[in-house]
N, C-alpha and C positions, 0 to 999 in steps of 0.2 A: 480690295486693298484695306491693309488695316487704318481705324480713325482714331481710336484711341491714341494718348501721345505713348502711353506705355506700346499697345502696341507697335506703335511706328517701330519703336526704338527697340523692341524681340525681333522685329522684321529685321533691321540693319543686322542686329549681330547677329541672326541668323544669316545670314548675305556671307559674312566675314567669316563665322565656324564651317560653311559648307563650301566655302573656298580654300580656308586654310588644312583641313581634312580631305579633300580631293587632290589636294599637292601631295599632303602628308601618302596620302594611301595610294596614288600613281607613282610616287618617289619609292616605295616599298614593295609593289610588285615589278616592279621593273626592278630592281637589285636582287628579289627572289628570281626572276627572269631568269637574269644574267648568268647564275648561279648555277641555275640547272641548266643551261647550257655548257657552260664552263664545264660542269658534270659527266658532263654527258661527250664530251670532247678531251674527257682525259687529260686537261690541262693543267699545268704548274699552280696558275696562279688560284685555283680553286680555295685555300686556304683564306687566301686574304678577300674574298668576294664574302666566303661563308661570316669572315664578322662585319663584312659591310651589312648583307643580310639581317646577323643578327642584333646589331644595333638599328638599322633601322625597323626590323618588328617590334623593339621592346621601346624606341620612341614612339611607335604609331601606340604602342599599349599603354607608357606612360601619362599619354595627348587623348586618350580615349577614344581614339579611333576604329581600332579591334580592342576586345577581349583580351586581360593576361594571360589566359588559359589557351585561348586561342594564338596570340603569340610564341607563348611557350611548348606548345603542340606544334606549331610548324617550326621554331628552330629545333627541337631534337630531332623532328623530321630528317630535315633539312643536313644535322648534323651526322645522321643515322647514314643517308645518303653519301655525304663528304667520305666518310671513313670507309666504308663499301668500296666507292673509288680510288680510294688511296691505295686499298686491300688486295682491289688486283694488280 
């Protein structure tokens, strides 16, 4: 355990960023999830899933949670995807 008071205190908000970052990034794969099932099931509502998606990768990139580049590689992905389905 940290003794330091500064360490105390890197410990707390370490506590609080690997909390708030495990919400952020469970909240984000699971609306990626969703998405590619929707996909995958030929459904209507696939549109509006793909910008829940893609607002939340580019929050998780804003929050530092993934990568921009990595964000932005899985929405084109993602979008690449959407449009394919739409196609047939």
């Amino acid at each position: 355990m940290a003794r330091h008071k500064s360490a105390q205190k890197r410990a707390r908000q370490d506590v609080k960023r690997r909390e708030r970052n495990r919400t952020i990034r469970t909240r984000t794969r699971s609306v990626v999830k969703t998405l590619r099932s929707e996909l995958e099931a030929n459904a209507a509502g696939a549109a509006e899933k793909l910008r829940e998606a893609e607002s939340a990768l580019r929050k998780a990139a804003t929050k530092g949670v993934i990568p921009k580049r990595r964000a932005s590689r899985q929405v084109s992905r993602l979008a690449k995807a959407a449009n394919r389905a739409r196609a047939k």
